[in-house]
C-alpha positions in Angstrom: 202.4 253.4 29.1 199.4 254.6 31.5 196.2 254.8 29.3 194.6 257.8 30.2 192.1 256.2 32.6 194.8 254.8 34.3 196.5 257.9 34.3 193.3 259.9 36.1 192.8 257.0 38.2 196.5 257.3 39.3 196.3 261.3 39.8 193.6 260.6 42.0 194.9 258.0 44.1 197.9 260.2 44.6 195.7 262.8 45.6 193.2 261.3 48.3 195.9 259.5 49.8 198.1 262.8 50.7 194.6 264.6 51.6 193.5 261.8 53.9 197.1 261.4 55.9 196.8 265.2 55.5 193.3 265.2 57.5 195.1 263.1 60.2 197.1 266.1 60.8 199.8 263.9 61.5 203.3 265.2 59.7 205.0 262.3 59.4 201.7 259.9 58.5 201.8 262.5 55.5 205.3 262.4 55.2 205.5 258.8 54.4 201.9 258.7 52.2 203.8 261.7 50.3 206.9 259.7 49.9 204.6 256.3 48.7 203.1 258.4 46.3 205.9 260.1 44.4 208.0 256.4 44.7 205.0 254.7 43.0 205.0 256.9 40.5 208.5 256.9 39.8 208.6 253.5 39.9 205.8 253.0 37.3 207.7 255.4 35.1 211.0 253.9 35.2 208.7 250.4 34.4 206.9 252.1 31.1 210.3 253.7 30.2 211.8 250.2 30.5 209.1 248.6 28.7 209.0 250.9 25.3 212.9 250.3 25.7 212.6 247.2 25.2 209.7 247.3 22.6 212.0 249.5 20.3 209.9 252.6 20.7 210.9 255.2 19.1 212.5 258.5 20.9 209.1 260.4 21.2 207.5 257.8 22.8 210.2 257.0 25.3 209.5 261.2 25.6 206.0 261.6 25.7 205.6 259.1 28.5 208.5 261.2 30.4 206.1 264.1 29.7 203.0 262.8 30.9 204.4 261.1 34.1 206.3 264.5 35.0 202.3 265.7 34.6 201.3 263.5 36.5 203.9 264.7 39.7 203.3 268.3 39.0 199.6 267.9 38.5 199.6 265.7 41.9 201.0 268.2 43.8 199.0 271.1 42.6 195.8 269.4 43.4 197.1 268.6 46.7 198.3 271.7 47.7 194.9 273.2 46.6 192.7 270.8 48.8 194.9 270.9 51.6 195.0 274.9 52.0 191.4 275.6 50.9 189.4 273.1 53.4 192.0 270.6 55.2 194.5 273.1 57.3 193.1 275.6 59.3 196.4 277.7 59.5 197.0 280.4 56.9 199.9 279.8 54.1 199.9 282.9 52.3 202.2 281.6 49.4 199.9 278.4 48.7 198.2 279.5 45.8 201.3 280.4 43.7 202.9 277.1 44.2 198.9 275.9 43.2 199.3 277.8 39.9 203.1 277.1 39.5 202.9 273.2 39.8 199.4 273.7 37.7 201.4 275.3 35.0 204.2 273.0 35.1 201.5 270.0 34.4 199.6 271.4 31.8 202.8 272.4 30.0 204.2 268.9 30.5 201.3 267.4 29.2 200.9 269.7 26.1 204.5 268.5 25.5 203.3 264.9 25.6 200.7 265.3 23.2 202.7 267.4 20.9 204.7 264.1 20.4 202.4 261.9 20.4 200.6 263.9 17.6 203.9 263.8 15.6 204.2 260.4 16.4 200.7 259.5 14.2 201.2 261.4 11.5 204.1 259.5 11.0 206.7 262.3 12.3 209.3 261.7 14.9 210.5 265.0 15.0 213.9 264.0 16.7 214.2 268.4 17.2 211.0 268.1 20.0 212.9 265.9 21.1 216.4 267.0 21.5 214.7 269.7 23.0 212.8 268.3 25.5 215.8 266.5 26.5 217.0 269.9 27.8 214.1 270.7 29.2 215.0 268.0 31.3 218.3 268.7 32.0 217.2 271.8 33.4 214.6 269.9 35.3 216.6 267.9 36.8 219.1 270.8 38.0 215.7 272.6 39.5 214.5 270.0 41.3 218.1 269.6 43.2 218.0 273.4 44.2 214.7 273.0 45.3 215.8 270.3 47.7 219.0 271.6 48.7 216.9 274.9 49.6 214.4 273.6 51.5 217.3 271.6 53.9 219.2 275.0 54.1 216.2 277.0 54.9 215.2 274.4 57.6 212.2 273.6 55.5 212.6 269.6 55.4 211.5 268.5 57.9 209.0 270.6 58.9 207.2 271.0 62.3 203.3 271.2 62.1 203.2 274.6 63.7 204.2 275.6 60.3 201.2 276.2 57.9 204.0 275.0 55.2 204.5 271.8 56.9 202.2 269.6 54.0 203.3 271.7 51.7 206.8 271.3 52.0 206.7 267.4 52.1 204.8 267.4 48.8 207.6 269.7 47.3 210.5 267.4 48.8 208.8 264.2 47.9 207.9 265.4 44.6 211.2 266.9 43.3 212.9 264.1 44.5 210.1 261.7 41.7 210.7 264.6 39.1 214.1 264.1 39.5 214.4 260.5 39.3 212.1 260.3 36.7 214.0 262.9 34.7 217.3 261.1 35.5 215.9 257.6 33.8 214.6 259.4 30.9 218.1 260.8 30.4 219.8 257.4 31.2 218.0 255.9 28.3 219.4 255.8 24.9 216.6 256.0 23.2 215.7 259.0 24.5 218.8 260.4 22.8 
C-alpha cells in the first residue's frame, strides 16, 4: 500500500502533469496525460489490492487501500480542476468550482473512510459492518461513475472541442470515472473484500 509520502508524491505528480499538458492548451496532449494518470493509478491499486490479497490481509485493509486510492482520484481531480480554472484557462466555466468542492468532498470523505479502518484495524477491530458498508458505497460508486460517462457521451461532452471552457474539465471527469470505476470494480472482485 502507498505510504503516505508516496501517496502525496503521487497526488502531485497526477496534478502537474494534467496542469502542464493543460498549459500546452493542447486537448488531446491533455487528453492522453489525463488518461496516464488515472491508468497509473488504477493500475497501482489493482497492484496493492493484489498484493494484501495475497498477504492474507484482512477485509479492512483490502478496504482502506480502496478508500485511500478512490482519494487519491477524487482529490486529483479537484486540485486540477482548481488550478486549471483559477490561473491556467482564460475562458470562463461558471460550474468549475462546484465540481472543485464536489470531487474535494468526495476525497476527504474517502479518506476519512480509510482511516476509520485503519484505526479499527489497530485496536485490534475489523469491524466487518464498515465494511460491508463500504462495499455498498462502492456499489453505488461504481453505478455513478457509469452515468457520469454515459452522460457526458450523450450530452456531446467527451470529446470535447477547446472552444469549450469545459474541455479540461470534462477529460478529467471521463478519465477519472473510468479509474474510480475500475478501481471500485477490483475492490469488488476480490474476496476478501467480502
Amino acid at each position: 500500500m502507498l505510504t503516505w509520502t508516496g501517496w502525496l508524491f503521487a497526488l502531485l505528480a497526477a496534478v502537474i502533469a494534467t496542469i502542464l499538458a493543460t498549459a500546452a492548451g493542447q486537448p488531446m496532449l491533455q487528453m492522453a496525460a489525463v488518461a496516464a494518470v488515472a491508468i497509473a493509478i488504477s493500475l497501482l491499486a489493482v497492484r496493492d489490492h493484489q498484493k494484501l490479497k495475497d498477504s492474507g490481509a484482512p477485509a479492512s485493509a483490502v478496504a482502506s487501500s480502496s478508500a485511500r486510492y478512490f482519494a487519491l482520484i477524487w482529490a486529483w481531480g479537484a486540485l486540477a480542476i482548481l488550478i486549471t480554472y483559477l490561473f491556467i484557462i482564460e475562458q470562463r466555466w461558471p460550474e468549475w468550482w462546484q465540481f472543485f468542492l464536489g470531487f474535494a468532498f468526495a476525497a476527504l470523505a474517502s479518506l476519512g473512510f480509510g482511516f476509520m479502518l485503519d484505526r479499527d484495524r489497530a485496536s485490534g477491530n475489523d469491524d466487518l459492518t464498515l465494511v460491508k458498508f463500504g462495499r455498498i458505497l462502492v456499489k453505488v460508486q461504481v453505478v455513478g461513475m457509469a452515468a457520469g460517462v454515459i452522460s457526458l457521451f450523450i450530452d456531446g461532452k467527451f470529446p470535447r472541442p477547446e472552444t469549450y471552457a469545459d474541455w479540461a474539465g470534462c477529460n478529467i471527469f471521463f478519465f477519472g470515472a473510468l479509474a474510480i470505476a475500475a478501481i471500485s470494480l477490483d475492490a469488488l472482485r476480490s474476496p476478501a473484500y467480502a
